[in-house]
C-alpha positions as CSV (number, residue, x, y, z in Angstrom):
1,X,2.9,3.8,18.7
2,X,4.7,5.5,15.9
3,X,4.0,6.9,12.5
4,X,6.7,6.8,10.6
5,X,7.3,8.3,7.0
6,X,9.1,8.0,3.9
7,X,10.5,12.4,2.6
8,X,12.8,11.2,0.4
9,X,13.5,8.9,-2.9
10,X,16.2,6.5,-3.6
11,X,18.8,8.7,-5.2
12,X,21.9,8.2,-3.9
13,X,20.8,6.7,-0.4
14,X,23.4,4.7,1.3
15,X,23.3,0.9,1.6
16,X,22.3,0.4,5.2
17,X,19.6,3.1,5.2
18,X,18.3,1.3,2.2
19,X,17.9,-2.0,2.9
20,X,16.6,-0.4,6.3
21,X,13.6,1.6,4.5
22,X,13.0,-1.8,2.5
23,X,12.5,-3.6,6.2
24,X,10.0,-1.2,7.5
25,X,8.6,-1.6,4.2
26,X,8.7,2.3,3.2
27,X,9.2,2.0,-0.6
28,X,8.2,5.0,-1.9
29,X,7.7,8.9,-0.7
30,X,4.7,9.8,1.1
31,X,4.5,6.1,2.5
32,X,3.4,6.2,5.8
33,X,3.7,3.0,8.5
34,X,2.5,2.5,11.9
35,X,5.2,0.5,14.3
36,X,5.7,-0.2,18.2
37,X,7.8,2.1,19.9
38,X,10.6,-0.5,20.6
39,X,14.5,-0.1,20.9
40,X,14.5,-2.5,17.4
41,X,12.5,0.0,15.9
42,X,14.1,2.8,16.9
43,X,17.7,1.8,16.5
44,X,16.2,1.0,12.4
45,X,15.3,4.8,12.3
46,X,18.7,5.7,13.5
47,X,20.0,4.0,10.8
48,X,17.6,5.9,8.0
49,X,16.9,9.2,9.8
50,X,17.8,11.1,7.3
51,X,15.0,9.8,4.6
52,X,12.5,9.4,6.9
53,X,10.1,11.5,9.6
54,X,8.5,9.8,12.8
55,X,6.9,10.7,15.9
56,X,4.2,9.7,18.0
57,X,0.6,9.6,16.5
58,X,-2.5,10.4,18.6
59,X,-5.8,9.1,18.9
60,X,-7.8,11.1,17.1
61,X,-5.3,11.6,14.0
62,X,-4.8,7.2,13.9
63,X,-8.9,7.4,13.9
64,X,-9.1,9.8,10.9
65,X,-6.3,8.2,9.0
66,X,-7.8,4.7,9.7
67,X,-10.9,5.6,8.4
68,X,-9.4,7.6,4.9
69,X,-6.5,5.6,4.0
70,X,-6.7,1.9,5.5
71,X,-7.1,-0.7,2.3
72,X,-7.7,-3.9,2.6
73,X,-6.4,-6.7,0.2
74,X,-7.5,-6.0,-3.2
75,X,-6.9,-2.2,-2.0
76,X,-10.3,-2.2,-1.1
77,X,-12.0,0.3,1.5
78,X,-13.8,-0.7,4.0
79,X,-17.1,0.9,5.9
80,X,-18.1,0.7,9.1
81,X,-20.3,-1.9,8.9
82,X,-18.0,-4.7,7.9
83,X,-15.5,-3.4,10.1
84,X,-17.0,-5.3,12.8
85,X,-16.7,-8.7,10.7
86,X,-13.2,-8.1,9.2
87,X,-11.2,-6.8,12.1
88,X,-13.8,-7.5,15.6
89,X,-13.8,-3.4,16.2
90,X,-17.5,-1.8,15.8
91,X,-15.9,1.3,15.1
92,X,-12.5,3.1,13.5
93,X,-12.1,5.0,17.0
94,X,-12.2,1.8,19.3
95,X,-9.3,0.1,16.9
96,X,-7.6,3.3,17.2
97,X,-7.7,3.2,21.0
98,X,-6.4,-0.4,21.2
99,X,-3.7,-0.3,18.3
100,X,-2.6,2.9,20.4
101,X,-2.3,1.3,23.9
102,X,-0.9,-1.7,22.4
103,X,-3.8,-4.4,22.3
104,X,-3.5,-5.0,19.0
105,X,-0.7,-5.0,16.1
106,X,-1.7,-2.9,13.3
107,X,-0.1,-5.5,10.8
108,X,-1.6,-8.5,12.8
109,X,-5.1,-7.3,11.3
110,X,-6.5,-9.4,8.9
111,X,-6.1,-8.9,5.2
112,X,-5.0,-5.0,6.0
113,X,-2.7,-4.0,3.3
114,X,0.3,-2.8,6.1
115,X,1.5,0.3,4.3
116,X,-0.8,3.7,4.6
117,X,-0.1,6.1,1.0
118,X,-0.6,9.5,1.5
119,X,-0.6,12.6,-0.2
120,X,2.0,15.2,-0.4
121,X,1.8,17.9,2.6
122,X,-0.5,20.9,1.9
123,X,2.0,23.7,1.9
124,X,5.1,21.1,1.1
125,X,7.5,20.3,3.2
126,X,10.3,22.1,5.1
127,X,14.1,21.2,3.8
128,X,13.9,17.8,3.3
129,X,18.0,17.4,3.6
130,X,17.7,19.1,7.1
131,X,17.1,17.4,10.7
132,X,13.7,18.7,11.8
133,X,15.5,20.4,14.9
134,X,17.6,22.3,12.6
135,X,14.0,23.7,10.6
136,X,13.7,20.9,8.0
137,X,11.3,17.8,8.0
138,X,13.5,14.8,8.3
139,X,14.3,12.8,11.5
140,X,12.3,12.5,14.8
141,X,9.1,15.1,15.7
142,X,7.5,14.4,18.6
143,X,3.6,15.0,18.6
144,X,4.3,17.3,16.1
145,X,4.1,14.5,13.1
146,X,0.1,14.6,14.1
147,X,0.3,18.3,12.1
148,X,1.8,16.6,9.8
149,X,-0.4,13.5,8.7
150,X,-3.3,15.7,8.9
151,X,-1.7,18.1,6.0
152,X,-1.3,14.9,4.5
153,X,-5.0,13.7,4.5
154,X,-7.4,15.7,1.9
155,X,-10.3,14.1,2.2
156,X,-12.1,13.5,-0.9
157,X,-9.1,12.6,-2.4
158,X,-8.9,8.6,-3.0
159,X,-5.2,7.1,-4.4
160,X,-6.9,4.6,-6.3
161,X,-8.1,6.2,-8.9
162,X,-11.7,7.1,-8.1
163,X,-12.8,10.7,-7.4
């Protein structure tokens, strides 16, 4: 599974990368989705590398952004204990297992609003304009986007307006 991420606006992006970004949904920076590791999907990436940062997400980081950042319709959180009732999971890390080997689809869950908002990275990024080979932060990382999501997570910080 990958996490992919939005770096950089709209200013002056070519055609083809932007009506790519608006396919995988990635509207605004700091948008975060999750997507099969397929040659459609990658080949889309290709296309937008140099707006965007993907990699593969682990377990435990798709558990502790699942349980921070995943709004439902009406962007409303949900608990533990109607997790069970709204998805069939009893808890975030068993969704997390199966949306990682494949089981489920994280946009075939019910009512789940399909695009994760994040925070800015603690620290900032690196050169946004640069490949992330080169030192910057845009284009494919590995397992290293896991360092990433979790500079991206403050907990106790909620992007709806409470706290």
């Amino acid at each position: 599974m990958l996490a992919i991420i939005r770096i950089r606006g709209s200013t002056g992006i070519r055609p083809k990368a932007q009506k790519t970004t608006e396919l995988l949904r990635l509207h605004k920076i700091n948008h975060l989705v999750l997507m099969p590791e397929d040659p459609v999907v990658k080949g889309m990436l290709q296309k937008a590398k140099d707006y965007l940062t993907w990699g593969e997400i682990d377990q435990e980081t798709l558990t502790v952004l699942l349980e921070n950042r995943t709004l439902f319709k009406g962007r409303k959180k949900i608990d533990e204990k109607s997790l069970k009732e709204q998805t069939g999971f009893t808890t975030y890390k068993a969704l997390a297992k199966s949306l990682i080997e494949g089981k489920v689809k994280y946009k075939d869950i019910k009512d789940v609003v399909p695009v994760l908002r994040l925070n800015p990275p603690r620290k900032g990024y690196e050169a946004i304009r640069k490949p992330y080979q080169m030192g910057g932060s845009a284009g494919y990382r590995g397992k290293e986007i896991n360092e990433l999501i979790k500079r991206m997570i403050k907990p106790g910080v909620d992007l709806n307006g409470e706290n």
